[in-house]
KEDO-789526 format. One record per residue (C-alpha): chain; y, z, x. Coordinates in steps of 0.1 Angstrom, whole numbers, plus 2048, in hexadecimal, padded with zeros to 3 digits. Each point is the difference from the previous one (the first is absolute). Layout:
("A",(Y,Z,X))
...
***
This chain:
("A",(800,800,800))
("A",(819,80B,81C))
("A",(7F6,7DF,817))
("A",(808,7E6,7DE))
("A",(81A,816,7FA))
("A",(813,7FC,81F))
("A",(7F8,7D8,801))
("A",(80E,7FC,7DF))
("A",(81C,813,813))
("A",(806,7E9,81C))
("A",(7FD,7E4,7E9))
("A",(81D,80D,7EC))
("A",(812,806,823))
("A",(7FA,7DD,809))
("A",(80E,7F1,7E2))
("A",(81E,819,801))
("A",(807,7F7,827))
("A",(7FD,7DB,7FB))
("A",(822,80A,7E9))
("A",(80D,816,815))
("A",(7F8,7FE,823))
("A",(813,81C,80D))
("A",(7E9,818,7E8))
("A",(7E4,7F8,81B))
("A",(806,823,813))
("A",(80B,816,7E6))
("A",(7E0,7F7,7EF))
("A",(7EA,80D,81F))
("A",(81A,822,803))
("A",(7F3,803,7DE))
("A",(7D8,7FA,803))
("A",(804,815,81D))
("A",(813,81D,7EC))
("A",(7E2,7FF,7E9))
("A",(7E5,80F,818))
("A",(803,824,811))
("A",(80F,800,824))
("A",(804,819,818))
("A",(820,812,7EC))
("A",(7EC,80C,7E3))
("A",(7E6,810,814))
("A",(81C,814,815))
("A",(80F,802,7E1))
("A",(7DE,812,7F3))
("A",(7FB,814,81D))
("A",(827,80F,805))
("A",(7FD,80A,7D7))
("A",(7DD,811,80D))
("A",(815,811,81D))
("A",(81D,80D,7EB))
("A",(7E7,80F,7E6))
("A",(7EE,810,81B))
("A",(821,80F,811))
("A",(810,80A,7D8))
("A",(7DC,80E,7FB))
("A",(803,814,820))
("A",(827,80B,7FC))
("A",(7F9,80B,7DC))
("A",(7E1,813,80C))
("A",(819,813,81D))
("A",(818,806,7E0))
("A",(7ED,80B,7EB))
("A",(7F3,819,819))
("A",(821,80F,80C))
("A",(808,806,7D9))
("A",(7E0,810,7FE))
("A",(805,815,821))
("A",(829,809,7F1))
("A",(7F1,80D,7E4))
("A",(7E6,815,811))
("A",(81A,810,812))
("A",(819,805,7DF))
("A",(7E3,80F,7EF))
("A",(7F6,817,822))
("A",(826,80C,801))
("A",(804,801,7D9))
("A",(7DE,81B,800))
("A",(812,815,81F))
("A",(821,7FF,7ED))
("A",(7F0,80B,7E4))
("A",(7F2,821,80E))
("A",(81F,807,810))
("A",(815,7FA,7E1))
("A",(7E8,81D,7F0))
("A",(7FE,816,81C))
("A",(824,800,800))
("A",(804,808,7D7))
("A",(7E6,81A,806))
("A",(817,80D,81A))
("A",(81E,801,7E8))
("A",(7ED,817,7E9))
("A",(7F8,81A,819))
("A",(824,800,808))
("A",(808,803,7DD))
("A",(7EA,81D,801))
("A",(814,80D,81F))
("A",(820,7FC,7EE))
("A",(7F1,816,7E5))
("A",(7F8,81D,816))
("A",(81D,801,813))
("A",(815,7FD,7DE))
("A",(7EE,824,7FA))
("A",(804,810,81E))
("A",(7E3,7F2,815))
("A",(7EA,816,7E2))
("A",(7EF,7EE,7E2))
("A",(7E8,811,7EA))
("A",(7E1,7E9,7F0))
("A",(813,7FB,7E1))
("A",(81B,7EC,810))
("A",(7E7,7ED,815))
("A",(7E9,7F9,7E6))
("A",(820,7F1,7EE))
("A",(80A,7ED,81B))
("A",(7DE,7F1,804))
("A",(7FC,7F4,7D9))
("A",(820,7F1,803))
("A",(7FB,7EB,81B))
("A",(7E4,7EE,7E9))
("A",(7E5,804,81E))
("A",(7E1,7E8,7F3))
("A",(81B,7E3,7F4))
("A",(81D,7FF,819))
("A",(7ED,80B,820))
("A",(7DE,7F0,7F9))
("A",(7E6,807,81E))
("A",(813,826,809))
("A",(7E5,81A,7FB))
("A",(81E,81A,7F7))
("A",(81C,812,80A))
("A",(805,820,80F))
("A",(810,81D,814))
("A",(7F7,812,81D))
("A",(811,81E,80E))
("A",(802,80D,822))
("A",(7F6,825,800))
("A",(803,815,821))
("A",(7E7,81C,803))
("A",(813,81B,7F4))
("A",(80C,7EC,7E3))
("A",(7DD,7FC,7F4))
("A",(800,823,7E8))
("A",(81D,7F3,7EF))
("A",(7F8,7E0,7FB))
("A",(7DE,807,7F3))
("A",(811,81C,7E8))
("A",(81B,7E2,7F5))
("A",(7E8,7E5,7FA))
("A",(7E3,818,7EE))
("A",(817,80D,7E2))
("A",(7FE,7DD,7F2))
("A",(7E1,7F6,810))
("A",(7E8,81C,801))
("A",(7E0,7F3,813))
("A",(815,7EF,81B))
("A",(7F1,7FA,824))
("A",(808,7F4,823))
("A",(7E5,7EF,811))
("A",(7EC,7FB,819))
("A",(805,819,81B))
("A",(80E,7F6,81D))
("A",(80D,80F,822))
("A",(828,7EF,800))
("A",(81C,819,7FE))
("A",(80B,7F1,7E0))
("A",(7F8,7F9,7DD))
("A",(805,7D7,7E9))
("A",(7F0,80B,7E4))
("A",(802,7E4,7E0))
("A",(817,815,7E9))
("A",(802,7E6,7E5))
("A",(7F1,7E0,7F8))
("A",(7FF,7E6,7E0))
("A",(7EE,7F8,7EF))
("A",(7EC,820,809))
("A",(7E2,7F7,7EE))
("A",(7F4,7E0,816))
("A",(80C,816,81D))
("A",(7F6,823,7FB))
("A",(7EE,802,81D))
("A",(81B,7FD,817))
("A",(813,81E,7F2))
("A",(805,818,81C))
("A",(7F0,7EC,818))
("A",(812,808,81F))
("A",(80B,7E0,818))
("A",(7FE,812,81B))
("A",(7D9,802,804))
("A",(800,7D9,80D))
("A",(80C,7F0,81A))
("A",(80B,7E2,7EF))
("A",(80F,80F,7E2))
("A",(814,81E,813))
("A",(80A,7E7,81E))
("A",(812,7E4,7E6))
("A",(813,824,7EC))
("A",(80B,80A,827))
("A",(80E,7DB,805))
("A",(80E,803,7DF))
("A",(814,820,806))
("A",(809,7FC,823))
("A",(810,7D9,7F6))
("A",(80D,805,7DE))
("A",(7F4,7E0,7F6))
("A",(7E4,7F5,7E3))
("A",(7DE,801,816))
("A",(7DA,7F5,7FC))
("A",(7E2,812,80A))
("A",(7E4,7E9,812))
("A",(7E1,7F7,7EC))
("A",(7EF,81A,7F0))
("A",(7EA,806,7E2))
("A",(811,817,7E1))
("A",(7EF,81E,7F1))
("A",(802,7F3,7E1))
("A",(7F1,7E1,808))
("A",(7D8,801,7F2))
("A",(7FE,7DC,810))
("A",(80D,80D,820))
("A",(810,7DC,807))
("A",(81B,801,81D))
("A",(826,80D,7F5))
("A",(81F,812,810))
("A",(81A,815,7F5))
("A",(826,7F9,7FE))
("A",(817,81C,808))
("A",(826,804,7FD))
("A",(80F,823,80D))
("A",(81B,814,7F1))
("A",(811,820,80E))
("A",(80E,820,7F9))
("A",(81D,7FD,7E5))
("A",(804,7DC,7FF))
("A",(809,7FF,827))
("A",(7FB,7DA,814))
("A",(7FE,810,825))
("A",(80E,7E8,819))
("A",(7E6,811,821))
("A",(7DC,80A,804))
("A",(80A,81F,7FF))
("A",(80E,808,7E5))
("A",(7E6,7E7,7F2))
("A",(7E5,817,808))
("A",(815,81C,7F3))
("A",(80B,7F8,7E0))
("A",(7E0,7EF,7F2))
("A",(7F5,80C,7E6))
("A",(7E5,7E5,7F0))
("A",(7FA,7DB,7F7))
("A",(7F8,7ED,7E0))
("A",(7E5,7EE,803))
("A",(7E5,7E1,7F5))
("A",(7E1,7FA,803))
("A",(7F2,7E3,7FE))
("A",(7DF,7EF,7FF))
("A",(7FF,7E1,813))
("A",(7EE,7EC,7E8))
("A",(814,807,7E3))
("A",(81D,7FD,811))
("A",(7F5,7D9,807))
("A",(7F6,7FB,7E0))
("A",(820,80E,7EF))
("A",(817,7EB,819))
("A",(7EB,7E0,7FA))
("A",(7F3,801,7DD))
("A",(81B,7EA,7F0))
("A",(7FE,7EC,822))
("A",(7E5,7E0,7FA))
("A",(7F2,805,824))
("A",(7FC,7E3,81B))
("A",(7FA,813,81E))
("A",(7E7,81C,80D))
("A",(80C,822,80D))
("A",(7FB,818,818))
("A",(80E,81B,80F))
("A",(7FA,819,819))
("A",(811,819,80F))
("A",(7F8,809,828))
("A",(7E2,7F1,7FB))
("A",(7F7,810,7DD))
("A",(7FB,7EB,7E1))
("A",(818,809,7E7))
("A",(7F7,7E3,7E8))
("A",(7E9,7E0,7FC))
("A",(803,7E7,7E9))
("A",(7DF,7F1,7F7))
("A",(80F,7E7,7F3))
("A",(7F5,7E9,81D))
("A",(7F6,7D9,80A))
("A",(7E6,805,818))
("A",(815,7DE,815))
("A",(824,808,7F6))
("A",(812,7E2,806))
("A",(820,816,812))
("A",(802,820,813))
("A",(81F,818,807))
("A",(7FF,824,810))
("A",(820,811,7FE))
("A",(80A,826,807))
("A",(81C,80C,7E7))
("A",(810,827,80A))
("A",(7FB,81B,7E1))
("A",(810,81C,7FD))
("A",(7F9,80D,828))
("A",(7DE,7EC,7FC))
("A",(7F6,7DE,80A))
("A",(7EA,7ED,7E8))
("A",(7F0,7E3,80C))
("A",(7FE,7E3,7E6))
("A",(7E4,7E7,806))
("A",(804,7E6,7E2))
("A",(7E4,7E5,7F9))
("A",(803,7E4,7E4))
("A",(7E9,804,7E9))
("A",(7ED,7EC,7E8))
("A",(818,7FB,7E3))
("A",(81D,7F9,81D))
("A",(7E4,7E0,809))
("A",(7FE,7F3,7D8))
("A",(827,804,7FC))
("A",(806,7ED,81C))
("A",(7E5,7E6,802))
("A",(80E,7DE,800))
("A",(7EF,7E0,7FD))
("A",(820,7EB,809))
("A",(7F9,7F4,824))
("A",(7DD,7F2,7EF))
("A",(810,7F2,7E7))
("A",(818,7ED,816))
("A",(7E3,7F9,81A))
("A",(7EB,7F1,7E3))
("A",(81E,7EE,7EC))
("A",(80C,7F3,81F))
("A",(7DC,7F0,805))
("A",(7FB,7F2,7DE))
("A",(824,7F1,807))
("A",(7F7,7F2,820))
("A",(7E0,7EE,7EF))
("A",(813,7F3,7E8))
("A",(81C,7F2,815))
("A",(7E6,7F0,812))
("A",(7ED,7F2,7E0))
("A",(825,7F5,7F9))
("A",(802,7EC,81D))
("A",(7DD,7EF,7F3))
("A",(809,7FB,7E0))
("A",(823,7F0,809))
("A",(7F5,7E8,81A))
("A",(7E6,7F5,7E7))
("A",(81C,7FE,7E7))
("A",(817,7EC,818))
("A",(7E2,7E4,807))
("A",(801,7FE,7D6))
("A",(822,801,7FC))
("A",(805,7E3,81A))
("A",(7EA,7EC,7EC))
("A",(80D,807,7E1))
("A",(825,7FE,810))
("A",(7F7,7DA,80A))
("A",(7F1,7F6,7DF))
("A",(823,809,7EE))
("A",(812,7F5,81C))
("A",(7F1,7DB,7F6))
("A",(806,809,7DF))
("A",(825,80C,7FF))
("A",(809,7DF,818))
("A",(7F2,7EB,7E5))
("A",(815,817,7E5))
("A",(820,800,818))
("A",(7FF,7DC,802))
("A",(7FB,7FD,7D9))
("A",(81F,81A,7FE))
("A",(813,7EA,815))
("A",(7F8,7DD,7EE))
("A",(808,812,7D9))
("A",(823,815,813))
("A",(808,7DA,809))
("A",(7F8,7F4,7DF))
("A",(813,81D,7F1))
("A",(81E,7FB,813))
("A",(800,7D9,7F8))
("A",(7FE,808,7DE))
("A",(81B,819,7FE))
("A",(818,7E2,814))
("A",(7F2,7EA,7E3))
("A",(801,819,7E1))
("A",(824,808,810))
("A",(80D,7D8,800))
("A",(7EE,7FA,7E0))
("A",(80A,81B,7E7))
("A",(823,801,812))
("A",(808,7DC,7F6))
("A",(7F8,7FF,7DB))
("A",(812,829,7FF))
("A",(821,7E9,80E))
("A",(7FE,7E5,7E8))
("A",(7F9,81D,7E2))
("A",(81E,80E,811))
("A",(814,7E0,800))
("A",(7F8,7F4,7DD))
("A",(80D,824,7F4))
("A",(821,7FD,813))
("A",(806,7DA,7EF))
("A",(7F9,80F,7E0))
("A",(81B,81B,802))
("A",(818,7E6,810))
("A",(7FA,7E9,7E0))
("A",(7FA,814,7E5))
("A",(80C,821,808))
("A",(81A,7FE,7E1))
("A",(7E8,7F2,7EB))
("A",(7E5,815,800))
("A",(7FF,820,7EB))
("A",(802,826,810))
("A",(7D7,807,7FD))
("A",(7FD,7DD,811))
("A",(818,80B,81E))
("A",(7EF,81E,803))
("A",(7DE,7EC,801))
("A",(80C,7EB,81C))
("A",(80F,81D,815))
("A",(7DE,80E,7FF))
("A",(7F1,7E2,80A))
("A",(818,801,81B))
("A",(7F6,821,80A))
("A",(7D8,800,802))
("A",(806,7DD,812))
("A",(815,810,81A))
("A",(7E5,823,7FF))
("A",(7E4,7E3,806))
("A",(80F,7F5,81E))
("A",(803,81F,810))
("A",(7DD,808,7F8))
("A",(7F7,7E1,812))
("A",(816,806,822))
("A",(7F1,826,800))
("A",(7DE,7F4,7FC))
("A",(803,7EC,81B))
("A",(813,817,817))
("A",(7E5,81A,7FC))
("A",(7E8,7E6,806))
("A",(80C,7F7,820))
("A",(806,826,80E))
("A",(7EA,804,81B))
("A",(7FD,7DE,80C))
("A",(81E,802,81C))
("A",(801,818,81E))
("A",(828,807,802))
("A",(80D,810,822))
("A",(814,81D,804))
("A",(827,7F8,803))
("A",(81F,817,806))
("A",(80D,808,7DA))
("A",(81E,819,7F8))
("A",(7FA,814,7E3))
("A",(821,7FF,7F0))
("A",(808,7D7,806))
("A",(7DE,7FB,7ED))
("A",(804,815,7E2))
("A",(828,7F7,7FE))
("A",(7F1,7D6,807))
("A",(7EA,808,7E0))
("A",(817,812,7E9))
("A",(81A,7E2,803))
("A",(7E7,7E9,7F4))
("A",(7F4,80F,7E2))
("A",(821,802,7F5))
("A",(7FF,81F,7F4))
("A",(813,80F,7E3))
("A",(822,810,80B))
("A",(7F4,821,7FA))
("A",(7E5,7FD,818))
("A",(802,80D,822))
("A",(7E9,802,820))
("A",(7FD,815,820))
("A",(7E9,7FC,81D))
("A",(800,812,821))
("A",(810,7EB,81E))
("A",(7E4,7FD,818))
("A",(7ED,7E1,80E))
("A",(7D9,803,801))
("A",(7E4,7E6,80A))
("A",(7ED,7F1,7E5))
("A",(7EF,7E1,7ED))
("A",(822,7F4,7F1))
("A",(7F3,7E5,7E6))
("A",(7E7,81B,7EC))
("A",(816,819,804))
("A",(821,7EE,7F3))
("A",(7E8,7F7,7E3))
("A",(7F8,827,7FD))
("A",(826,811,800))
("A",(805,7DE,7E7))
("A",(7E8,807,7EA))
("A",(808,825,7FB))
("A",(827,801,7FF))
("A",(7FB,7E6,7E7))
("A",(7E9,812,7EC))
("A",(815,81F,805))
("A",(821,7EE,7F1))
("A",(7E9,7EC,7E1))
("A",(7F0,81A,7F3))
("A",(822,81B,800))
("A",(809,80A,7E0))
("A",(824,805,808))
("A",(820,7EC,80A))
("A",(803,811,81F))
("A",(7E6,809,819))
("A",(7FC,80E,824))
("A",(7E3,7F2,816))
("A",(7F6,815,824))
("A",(7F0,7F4,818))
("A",(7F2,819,81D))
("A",(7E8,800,81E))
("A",(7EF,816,812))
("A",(7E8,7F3,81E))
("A",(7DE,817,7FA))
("A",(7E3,7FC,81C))
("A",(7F7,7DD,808))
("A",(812,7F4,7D9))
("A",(823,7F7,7F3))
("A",(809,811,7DF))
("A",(817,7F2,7EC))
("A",(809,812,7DA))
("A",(812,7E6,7EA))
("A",(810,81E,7E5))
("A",(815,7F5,7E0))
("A",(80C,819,7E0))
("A",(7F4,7E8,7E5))
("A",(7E2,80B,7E9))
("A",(7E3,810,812))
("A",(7DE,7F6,801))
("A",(7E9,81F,7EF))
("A",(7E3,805,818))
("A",(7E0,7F3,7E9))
("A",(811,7E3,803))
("A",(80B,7F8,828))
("A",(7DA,7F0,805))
("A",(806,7E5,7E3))
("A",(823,7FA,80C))
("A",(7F0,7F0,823))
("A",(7E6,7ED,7EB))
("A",(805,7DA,7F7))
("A",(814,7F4,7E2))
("A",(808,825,7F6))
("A",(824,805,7F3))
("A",(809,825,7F5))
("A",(819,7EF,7E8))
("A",(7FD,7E1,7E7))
("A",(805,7DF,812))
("A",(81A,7F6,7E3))
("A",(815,821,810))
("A",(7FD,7FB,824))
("A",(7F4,7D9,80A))
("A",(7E5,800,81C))
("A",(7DC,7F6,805))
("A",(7F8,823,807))
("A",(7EF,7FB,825))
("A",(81F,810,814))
("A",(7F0,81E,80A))
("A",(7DB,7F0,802))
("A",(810,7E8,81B))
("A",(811,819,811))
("A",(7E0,814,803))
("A",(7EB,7E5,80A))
("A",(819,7F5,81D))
("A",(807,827,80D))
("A",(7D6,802,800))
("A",(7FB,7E3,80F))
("A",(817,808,81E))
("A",(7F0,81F,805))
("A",(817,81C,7EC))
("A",(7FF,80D,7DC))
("A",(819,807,7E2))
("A",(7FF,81C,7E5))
("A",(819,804,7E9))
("A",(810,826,7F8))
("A",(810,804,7DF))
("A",(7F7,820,7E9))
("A",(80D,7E9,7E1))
("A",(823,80F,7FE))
("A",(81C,7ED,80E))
("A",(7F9,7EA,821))
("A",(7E2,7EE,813))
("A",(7F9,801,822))
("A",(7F0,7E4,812))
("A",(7F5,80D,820))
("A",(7EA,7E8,819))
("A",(7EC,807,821))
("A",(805,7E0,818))
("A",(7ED,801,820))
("A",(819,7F9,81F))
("A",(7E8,7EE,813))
("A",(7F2,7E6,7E9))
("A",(7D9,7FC,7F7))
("A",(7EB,7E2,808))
("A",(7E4,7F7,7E7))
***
């Protein structure tokens, strides 16, 4: 099929060289243009390259998004606990602020009022409780026994211990979840009592190092959270006085676990935490991928500790952020490839057809053209003819009526006069009918070169000749531009003479302006007669279309058609602008260089 295919080709070639013999190469550029060369397969393989490389770059993106988010979510997590530690904080103060408010004393009453205000289990989710402790020397022990047992009868310090001094837990709420660490004395461990020392001796809000709460039956790591106070509301500036003046700490306790789980709960969790404290586990999130896909260890100070963070993304951090976007662009990019490369295929095999179908209507339009050519010729000999023929017997009609009015004018009655005038008349309309037929006929079979012409001399040239009504008046700009003179005096003719016909006034105005647009002249031919009301500016530019009775306005109604047909044919365009009311504008788009068919 392809071989009789491409002989019926060169067959059609020889034919159309034997007509054309320069056609002989062009012909081969395009039998060569139909098979694949060289350029299509580079083509091919730079598209393969450039989905590779946007497959690769979107695959490093997508990565460092990833990667930026790990690390927002790592630092949002740390934030997180610190933002709680430090609202934890601010209610131990608050409890501070209390005591000192009453003398650095507070009975359990107060306390316990306190501690229900602050709305413990919904505003400080993951704190255990809050309490007080109070520093008692030895010889103050009596006393404060005595003090504390008149309200709480079965009160105890505990454990024994061999310090010099006495923490006791004096009040704590909610009592019931911690009532075993009533009385329990801070002093018997070394974590506990060294944190309350630090505590005192800075001034400052301090945390105890991992240890495991009495009131913990899971016996999961915790800590405690102290902030001192001293004797009647004082803020000692030395350690001294520090040391001197203390006289107890309110104080948390916390479990680490719930602490975690308070601070995160709202918090959908992406990354995996844990945190030790010199080497102790305070918290592990089991929450784990056993390959995260990013790592970060980071030590954050707390409260005179150091916690050591070491975040993990986890498995919901690997769905939220899985993206299938660099395979999507490595497989699109593929299935592209193939198909530019099935386009190639499919075109050259499409060219090959194309060229044979190209020189069968080749063959067939030069037999058409010359057809065209033979009936334009006809057309145009007939039009002479038609012209000459219907001219003569339109002169003699035109004749006879003249002799009759010369000879029996007087005689003849008034409906016989007014027969003969509009005999006269439609004689006179025929003609003009016949001399714009054949002027349109003949547009567009000269080629008229460009010649100086000065705007104003022109329009002032053509307003003299149509003798225009005294009324009348015309402007035009004084400026000299370049253009086909003989289609464009028949132009500014045709319209100033339409513009002064069809006014409904004795007087008129007529502008003429130009403005040079990119590559066009424009020229806007305005009167103030009647406008032209907008449905109707398409059937003003059609043939033998008059907006007003021929027996009102004579004409054969092909002004505007001609004008049209000329401005086209060189190239530009006319629209007429009129809303209906008073005036028309003509305005027309007139290439400066002109156009060769």
């Amino acid at each position: 099929m392809d071989k009789a295919l491409q002989e019926m080709q060169h067959a059609a070639g020889d034919i159309g060289c034997q007509k054309q013999p320069g056609a002989i190469d062009q012909r081969k550029k395009l039998e060569q243009a139909g098979n694949l060369h060289w350029v299509h397969y580079l083509v091919v393989a730079l598209s393969i390259l450039l989905t590779l490389g946007a497959w690769y770059f979107s695959k490093q993106q997508v990565l460092q998004k990833v990667e930026q988010q790990f690390d927002r979510e790592a630092q949002q997590t740390i934030e997180l606990i610190k933002e709680r530690m430090e609202l934890y904080e601010n209610a131990l103060w608050g409890g501070v602020s209390l005591i000192d408010s009453n003398g650095s004393e507070i009975s359990h009453q107060q306390w316990s009022a306190y501690a229900n205000s602050l709305h413990i289990e919904k505003t400080y989710p993951g704190i255990n409780g809050i309490g007080v402790i109070f520093n008692i020397q030895p010889h103050q022990l009596a006393a404060y026994l005595q003090k504390i047992r008149q309200s709480r009868p079965g009160y105890q310090i505990f454990p024994e211990h061999n310090k010099q001094e006495f923490w006791p837990v004096t009040y704590i709420e909610p009592e019931r979840p911690n009532r075993k660490a009533v009385g329990l004395d801070m002093a018997f461990e070394r974590n506990r009592y060294a944190s309350i020392i630090k505590a005192r001796d800075s001034g400052e809000a301090q945390l105890t190092g991992p240890i495991t709460l009495v009131q913990d039956a899971r016996q999961t790591p915790g800590f405690l959270f102290y902030t001192p106070f001293y004797l009647n509301a004082r803020k000692p500036t030395t350690l001294a006085a520090r040391q001197q003046y203390i006289k107890g700490v309110t104080y948390a306790p916390f479990i680490m676990s719930k602490l975690m789980q308070g601070t995160l709960a709202e918090h959908k969790r992406y990354v995996a935490v844990r945190i030790t404290d010199n080497s102790e586990e305070l918290y592990y999130d089991s929450q784990s991928d056993p390959e995260p896909m990013f790592k970060k260890k980071t030590i954050v100070p707390m409260y005179g500790r150091q916690w050591h963070f070491d975040i993990r993304s986890n498995l919901n951090f690997r769905q939220a952020v899985d993206n299938s976007q660099p395979n999507f662009i490595l497989i699109g990019g593929l299935i592209i490839d193939s198909l530019l490369l099935g386009l190639f295929i499919f075109l050259s095999r499409a060219n090959r057809t194309a060229l044979f179908y190209a020189d069968q209507m080749t063959a067939e339009l030069e037999t058409k053209t010359r057809n065209l050519e033979k009936s334009n010729r006809d057309l145009e000999e007939f039009s002479y003819v038609a012209s000459h023929d219907l001219k003569s017997p339109l002169n003699a009609i035109k004749q006879l009526v003249g002799w009759l009015e010369e000879d029996c004018i007087e005689f003849l009655p008034d409906s016989s006069r007014g027969h003969l005038k509009l005999l006269k008349q439609r004689s006179e309309r025929m003609m003009t009918l016949l001399n714009d037929l054949l002027a349109y006929a003949r547009i567009g079979s000269q080629i008229y070169d460009n010649e100086d012409v000065n705007l104003r001399e022109m329009s002032a040239e053509i307003f003299t000749f149509l003798d225009a009504p005294d009324g009348f008046s015309c402007s035009a700009p004084d400026i000299s531009i370049k253009i086909a003179r003989i289609p464009f005096d028949f132009v500014m003719r045709n319209l100033i003479s339409n513009a002064i016909k069809h006014h409904d006034r004795a007087t008129g105005k007529i502008t003429v302006s130009y403005q040079k647009k990119t590559g066009f002249h424009q020229f806007r031919i305005q009167d103030d007669g009647p406008g032209i009301p907008p449905p109707l500016h398409k059937k003003a530019m059609e043939m033998f279309q008059t907006l007003r009775p021929r027996d009102q306005v004579e004409g054969s109604g092909m002004g505007l058609a001609m004008v049209n047909k000329f401005a086209e044919h060189q190239g530009g365009q006319l629209t007429i602008e009129s809303d209906g009311g008073r005036g028309t504008g003509i305005v027309i788009l007139w290439p400066m260089e002109k156009l060769l068919d």
